[in-house]
Each structure stands twice: as structure tokens, then as C-alpha cells.
C-alpha positions as CSV (number, residue, x, y, z in Angstrom):
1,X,29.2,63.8,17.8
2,X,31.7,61.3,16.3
3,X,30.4,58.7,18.9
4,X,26.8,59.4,17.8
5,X,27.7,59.1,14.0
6,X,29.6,56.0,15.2
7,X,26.8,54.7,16.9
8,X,24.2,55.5,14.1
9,X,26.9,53.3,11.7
10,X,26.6,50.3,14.4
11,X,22.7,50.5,14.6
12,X,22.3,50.2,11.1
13,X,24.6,47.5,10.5
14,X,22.6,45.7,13.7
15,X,19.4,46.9,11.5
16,X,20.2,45.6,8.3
17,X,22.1,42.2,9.6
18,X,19.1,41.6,11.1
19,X,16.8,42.4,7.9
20,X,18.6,39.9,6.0
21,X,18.2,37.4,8.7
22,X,14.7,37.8,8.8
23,X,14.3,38.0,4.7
24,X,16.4,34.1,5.3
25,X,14.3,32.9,7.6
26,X,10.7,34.2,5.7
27,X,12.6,32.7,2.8
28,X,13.3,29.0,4.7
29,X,9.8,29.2,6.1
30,X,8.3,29.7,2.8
31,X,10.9,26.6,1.3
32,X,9.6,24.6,4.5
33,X,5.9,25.0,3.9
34,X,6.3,24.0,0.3
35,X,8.5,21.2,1.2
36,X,5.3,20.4,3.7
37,X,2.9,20.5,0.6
38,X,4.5,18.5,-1.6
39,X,4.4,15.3,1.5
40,X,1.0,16.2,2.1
41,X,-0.3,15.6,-1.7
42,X,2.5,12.5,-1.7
43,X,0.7,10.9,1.4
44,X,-2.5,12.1,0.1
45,X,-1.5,10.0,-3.4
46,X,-0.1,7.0,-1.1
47,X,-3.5,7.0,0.7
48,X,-5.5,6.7,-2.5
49,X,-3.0,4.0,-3.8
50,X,-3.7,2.1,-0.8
51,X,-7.8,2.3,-0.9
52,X,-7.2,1.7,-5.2
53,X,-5.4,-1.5,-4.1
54,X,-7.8,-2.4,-1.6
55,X,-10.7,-1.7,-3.8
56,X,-9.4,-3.8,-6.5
57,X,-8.6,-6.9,-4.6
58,X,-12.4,-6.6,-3.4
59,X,-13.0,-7.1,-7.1
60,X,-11.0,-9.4,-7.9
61,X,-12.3,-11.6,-5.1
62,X,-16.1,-10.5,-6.1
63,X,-15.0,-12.0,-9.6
64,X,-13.7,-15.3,-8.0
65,X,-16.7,-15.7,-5.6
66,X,-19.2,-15.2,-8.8
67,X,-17.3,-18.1,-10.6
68,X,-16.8,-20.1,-7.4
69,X,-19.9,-19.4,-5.0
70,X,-18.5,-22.3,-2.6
71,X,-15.3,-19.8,-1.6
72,X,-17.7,-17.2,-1.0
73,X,-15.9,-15.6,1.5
74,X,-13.7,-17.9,2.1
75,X,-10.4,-15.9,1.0
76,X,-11.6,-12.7,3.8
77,X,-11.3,-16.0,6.5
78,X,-8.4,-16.9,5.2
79,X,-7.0,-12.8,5.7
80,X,-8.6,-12.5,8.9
81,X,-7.0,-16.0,10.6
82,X,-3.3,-14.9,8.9
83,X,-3.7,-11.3,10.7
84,X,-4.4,-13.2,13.8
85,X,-1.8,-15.7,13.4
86,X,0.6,-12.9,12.2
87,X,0.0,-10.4,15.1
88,X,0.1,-13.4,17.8
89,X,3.8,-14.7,16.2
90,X,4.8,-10.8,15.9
91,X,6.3,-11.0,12.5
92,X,8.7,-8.9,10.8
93,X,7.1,-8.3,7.9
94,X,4.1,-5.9,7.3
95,X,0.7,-8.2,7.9
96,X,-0.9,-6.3,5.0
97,X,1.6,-8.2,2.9
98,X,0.4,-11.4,4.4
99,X,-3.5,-10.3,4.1
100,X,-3.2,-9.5,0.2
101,X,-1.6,-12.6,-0.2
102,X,-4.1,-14.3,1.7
103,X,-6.6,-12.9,0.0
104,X,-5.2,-13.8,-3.7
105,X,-4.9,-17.4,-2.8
106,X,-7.5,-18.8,-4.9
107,X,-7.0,-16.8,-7.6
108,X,-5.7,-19.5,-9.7
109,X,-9.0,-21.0,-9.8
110,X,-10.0,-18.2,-11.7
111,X,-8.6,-20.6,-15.0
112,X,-10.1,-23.9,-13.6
113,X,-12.5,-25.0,-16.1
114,X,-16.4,-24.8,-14.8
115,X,-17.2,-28.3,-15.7
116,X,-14.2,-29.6,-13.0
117,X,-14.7,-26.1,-11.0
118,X,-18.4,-27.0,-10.3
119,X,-18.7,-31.1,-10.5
120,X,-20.6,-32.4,-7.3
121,X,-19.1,-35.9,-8.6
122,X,-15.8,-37.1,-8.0
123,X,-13.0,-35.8,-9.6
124,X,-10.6,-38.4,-11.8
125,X,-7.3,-38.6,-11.3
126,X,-6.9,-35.7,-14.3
127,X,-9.2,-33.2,-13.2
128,X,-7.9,-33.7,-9.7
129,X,-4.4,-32.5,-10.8
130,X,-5.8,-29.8,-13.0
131,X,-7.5,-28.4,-9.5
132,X,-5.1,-29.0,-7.3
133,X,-2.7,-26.7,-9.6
134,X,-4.4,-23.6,-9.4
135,X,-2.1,-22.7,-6.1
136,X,0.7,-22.8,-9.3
137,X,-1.3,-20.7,-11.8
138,X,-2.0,-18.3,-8.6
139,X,1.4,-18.1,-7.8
140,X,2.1,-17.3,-11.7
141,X,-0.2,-15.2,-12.1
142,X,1.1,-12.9,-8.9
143,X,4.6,-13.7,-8.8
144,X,5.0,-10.5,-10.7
145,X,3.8,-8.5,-8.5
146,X,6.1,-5.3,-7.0
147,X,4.9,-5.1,-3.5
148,X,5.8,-1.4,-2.6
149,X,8.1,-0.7,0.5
């Protein structure tokens, strides 16, 4: 009898050990799908940065084409030939990065006055300078920019 009782004591320890270990791993699960979740909404959010971004450079470049129909798509050349030239030289850095700033090349004409922006004369030597500064007042104007990682 005493190596039944003994054997009863042993099976229930087995038992319950392995109740607990089972209670753990439920527990760990349940941690690990929350876990899971949580970087499904975060890439969720990233993804709707990244068409936010995407949809506001569009904008921003719609705004620039109205005020300068001649670079009327002129800035989406300029994105597509950097991709190209990007992906043929294999750079290290992400090509998106390139394309944005490709886009947003223009966008100091943006504070070009009209009357230069739009005259089918010739520029003086003053209104020359003014226009050939908007790279400057581009680069201003986006220099503050935090590119995200």
C-alpha cells in the first residue's frame, strides 16, 4: 500500500508541476499575442505615416505646379531619374530619402515673386539672383526636417 500512497504523492506532484507549467505557458502566450498587437497597430500607424507623408508632398507639389505650371511635373522626373540613378549606383542610404528630397527641390520657388516667377523676358542681373536662390530658400525651408529612421 505504502508504494501506492507513494506513487499517488509522485503523480500529483507530476500533475500539478505540470499545471503550473501549462498556467506559464497560457500566461506567455497570452503576453506574446499582446506583445504581437501592440506591433501590428505600430506598423499599422507607420503605414499611415508613410501614405500621410506621401499624400502631403503630393500637395505640396500640386501647390508648386499651380504657381509654376512650367515644372508641371517636373519634380516626379526628377524622383523617378534619382530612383534610377540611386538603384543603378546601389546606395547606402534609403532611395525614399533621395525621392522626397527630389521631389522638394523646387520648393523654394514657392517665395519667388510671380512677376520674376512668370516673365517670358529676360531676367536682369537682380531678378536672376533672386531665382537662382530658391535652391537656398528650399534648403531653409527643409533643413529642419527629422527624417525618421
Amino acid at each position: 500500500m505504502s508504494e501506492y500512497k507513494s506513487f499517488n504523492e509522485e503523480s500529483k506532484n507530476i500533475y500539478e508541476k505540470l499545471n503550473w507549467q501549462a498556467q506559464e505557458i497560457d500566461r506567455q502566450k497570452k503576453e506574446i499575442d499582446e506583445k504581437n498587437e501592440v506591433i501590428n497597430f505600430q506598423k499599422n500607424q507607420i503605414n499611415e505615416y508613410g501614405v500621410f507623408i506621401d499624400d502631403l508632398l503630393k500637395m505640396i507639389l500640386h501647390l508648386l505646379e499651380l504657381r509654376d505650371p512650367y515644372t508641371l511635373g517636373h519634380s516626379v522626373r526628377v524622383a523617378k531619374i534619382v530612383r534610377l540613378i540611386a538603384e543603378e549606383v546601389k546606395v547606402k542610404i534609403d532611395i525614399k530619402d533621395l525621392q522626397y528630397g527630389a521631389l522638394l527641390h523646387d520648393i523654394g520657388k514657392i517665395v519667388v515673386p510671380d512677376s520674376i516667377l512668370h516673365k517670358s523676358s529676360i531676367l536682369s542681373k537682380a531678378e536672376k539672383i533672386l531665382i537662382e536662390q530658391h535652391t537656398v530658400l528650399g534648403y531653409e525651408s527643409v533643413q529642419s526636417l527629422r527624417i525618421p529612421d
